[in-house]
PyMOL CGO cylinders between C-alpha atoms (Angstrom):
from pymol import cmd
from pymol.cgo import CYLINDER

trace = [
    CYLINDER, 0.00, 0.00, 0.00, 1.99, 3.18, -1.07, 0.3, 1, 1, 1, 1, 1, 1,
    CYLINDER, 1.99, 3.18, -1.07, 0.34, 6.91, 0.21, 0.3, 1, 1, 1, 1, 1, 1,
    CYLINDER, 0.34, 6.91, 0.21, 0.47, 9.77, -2.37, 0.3, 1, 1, 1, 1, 1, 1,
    CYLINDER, 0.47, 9.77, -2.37, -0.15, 13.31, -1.38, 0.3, 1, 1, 1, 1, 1, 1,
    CYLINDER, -0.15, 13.31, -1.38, -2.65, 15.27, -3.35, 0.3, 1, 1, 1, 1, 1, 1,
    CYLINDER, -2.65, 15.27, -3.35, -3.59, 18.86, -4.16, 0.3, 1, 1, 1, 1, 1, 1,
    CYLINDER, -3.59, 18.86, -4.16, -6.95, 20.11, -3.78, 0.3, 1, 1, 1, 1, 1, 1,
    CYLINDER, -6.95, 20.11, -3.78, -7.57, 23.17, -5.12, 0.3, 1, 1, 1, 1, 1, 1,
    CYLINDER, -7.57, 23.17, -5.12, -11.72, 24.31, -4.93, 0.3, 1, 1, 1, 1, 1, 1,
    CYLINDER, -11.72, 24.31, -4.93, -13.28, 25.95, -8.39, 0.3, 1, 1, 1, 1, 1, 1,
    CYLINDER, -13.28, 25.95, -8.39, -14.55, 29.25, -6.88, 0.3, 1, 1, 1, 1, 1, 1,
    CYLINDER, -14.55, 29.25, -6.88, -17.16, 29.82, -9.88, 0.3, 1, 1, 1, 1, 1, 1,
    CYLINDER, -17.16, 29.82, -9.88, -18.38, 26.30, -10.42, 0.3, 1, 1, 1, 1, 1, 1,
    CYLINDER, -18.38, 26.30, -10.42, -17.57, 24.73, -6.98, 0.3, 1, 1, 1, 1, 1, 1,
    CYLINDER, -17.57, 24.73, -6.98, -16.06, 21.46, -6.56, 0.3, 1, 1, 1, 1, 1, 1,
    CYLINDER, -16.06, 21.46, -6.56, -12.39, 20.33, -6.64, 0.3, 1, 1, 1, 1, 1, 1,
    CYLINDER, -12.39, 20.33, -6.64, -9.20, 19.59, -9.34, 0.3, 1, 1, 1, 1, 1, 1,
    CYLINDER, -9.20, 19.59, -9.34, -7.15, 17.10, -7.79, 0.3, 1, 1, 1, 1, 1, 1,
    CYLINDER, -7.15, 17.10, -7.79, -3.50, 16.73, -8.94, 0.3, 1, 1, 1, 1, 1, 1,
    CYLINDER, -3.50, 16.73, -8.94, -1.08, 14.16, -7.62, 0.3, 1, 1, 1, 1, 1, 1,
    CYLINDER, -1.08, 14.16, -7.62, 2.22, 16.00, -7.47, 0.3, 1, 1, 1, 1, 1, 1,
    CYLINDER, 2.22, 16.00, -7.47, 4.46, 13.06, -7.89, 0.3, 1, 1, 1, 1, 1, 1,
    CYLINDER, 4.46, 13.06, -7.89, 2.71, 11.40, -10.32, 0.3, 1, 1, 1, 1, 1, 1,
    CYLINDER, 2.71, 11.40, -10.32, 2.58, 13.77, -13.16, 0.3, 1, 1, 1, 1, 1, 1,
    CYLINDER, 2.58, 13.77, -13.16, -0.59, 14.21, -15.38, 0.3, 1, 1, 1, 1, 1, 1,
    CYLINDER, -0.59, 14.21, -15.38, -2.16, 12.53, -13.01, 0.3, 1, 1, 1, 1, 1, 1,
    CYLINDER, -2.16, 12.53, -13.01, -5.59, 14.58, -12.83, 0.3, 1, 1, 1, 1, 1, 1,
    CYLINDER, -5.59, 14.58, -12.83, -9.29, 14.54, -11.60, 0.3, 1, 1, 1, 1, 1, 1,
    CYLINDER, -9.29, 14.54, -11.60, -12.07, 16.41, -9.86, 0.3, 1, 1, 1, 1, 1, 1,
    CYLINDER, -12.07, 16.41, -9.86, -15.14, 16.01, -8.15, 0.3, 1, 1, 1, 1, 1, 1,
    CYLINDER, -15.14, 16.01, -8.15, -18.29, 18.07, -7.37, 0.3, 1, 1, 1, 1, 1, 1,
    CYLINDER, -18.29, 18.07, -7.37, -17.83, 16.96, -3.37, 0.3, 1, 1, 1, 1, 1, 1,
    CYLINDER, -17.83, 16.96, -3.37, -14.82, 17.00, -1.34, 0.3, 1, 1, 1, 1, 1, 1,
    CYLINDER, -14.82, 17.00, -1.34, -15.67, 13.23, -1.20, 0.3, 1, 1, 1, 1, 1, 1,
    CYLINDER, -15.67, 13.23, -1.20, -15.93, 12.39, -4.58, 0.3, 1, 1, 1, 1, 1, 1,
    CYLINDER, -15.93, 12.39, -4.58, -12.51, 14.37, -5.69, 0.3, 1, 1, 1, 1, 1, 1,
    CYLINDER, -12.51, 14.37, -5.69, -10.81, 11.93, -3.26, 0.3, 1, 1, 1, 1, 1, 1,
    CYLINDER, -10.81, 11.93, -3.26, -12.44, 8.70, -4.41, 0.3, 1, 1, 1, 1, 1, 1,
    CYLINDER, -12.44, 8.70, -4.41, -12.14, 10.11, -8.04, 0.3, 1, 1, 1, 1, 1, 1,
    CYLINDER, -12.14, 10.11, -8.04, -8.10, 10.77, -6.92, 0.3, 1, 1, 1, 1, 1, 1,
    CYLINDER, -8.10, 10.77, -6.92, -7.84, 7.25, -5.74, 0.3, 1, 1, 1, 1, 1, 1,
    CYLINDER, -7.84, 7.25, -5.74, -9.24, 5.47, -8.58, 0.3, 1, 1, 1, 1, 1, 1,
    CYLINDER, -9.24, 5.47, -8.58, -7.32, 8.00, -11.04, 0.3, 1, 1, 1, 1, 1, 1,
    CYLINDER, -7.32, 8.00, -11.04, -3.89, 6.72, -9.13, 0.3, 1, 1, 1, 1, 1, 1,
    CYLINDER, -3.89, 6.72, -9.13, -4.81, 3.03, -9.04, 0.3, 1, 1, 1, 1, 1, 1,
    CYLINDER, -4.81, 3.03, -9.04, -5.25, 3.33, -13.12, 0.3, 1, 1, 1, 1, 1, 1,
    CYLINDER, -5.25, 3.33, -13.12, -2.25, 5.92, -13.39, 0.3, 1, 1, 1, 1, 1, 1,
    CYLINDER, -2.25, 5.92, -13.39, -0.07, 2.94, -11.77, 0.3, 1, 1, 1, 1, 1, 1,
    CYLINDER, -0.07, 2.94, -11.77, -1.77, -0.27, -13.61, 0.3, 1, 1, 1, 1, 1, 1,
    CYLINDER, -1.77, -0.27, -13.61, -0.80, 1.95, -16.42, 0.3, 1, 1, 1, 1, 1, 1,
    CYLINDER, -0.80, 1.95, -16.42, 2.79, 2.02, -15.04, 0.3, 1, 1, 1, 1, 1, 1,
    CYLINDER, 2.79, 2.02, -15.04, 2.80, -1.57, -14.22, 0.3, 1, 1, 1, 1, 1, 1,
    CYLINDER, 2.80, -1.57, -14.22, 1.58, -2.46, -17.45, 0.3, 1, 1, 1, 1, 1, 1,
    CYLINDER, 1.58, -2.46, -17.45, 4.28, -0.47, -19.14, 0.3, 1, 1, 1, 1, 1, 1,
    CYLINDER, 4.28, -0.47, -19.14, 7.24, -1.82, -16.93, 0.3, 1, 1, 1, 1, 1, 1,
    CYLINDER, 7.24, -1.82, -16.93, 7.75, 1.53, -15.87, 0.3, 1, 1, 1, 1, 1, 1,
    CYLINDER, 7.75, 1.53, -15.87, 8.61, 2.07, -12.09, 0.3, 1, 1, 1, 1, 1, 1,
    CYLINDER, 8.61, 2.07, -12.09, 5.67, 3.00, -9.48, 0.3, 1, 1, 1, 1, 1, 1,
    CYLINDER, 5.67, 3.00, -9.48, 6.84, 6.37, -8.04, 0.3, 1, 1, 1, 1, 1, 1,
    CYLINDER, 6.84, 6.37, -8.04, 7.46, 6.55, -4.02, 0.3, 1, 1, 1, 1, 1, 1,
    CYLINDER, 7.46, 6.55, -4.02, 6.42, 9.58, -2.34, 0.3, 1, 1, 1, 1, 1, 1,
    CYLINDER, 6.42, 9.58, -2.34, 9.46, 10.78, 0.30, 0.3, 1, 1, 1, 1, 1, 1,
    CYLINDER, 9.46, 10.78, 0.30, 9.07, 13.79, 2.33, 0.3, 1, 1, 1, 1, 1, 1,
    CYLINDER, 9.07, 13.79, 2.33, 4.70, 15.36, 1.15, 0.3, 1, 1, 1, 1, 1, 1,
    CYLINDER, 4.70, 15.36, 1.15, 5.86, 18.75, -0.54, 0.3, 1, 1, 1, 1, 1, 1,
    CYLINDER, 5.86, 18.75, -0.54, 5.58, 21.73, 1.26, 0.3, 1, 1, 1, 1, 1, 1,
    CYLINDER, 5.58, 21.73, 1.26, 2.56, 24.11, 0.59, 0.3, 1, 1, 1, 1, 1, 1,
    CYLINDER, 2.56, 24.11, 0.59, 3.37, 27.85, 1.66, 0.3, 1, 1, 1, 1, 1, 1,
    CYLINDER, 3.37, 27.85, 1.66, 2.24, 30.78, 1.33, 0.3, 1, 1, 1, 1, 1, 1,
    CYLINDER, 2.24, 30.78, 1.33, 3.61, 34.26, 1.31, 0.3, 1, 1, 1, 1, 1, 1,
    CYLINDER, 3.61, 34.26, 1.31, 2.33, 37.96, 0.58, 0.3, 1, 1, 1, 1, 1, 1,
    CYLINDER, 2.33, 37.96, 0.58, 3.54, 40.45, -2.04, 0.3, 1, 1, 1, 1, 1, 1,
    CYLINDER, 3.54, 40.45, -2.04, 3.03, 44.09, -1.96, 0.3, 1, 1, 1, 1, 1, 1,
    CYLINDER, 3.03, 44.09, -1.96, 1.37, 45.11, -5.54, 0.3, 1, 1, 1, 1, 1, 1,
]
cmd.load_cgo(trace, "trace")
């Protein structure tokens, strides 16, 4: 059982969330519910590593979860 970290970012005009999987590249959903943008992520990195698998390309290993930050700049 491997544990990827994702990024939710919420669609401020049509609500919802885009899920990206930052060490799996292209590796993309959403979901109208908080809840269904993580089952959507889940089944989108279970197919993203078949895929792998399939391919006899290595399965990517998470190490340290990225960092998010945030910082203010004067405009």
């Amino acid at each position: 059982m491997n544990r990827y970290t994702l990024l939710l970012v919420p669609d401020q005009e049509e609500g919802g969330y885009t899920v990206t999987v930052p060490v799996l590249p292209g590796c993309i959903t959403e979901g109208e519910s908080l809840e269904e943008a993580l089952a959507n992520a889940k089944d989108a990195i279970r197919l993203y590593l078949e895929d792998l698998v399939a391919n006899g390309e290595p399965v990517p290993l998470e190490g340290e979860p990225p960092r998010l930050e945030a910082v203010e700049v004067a405009i």
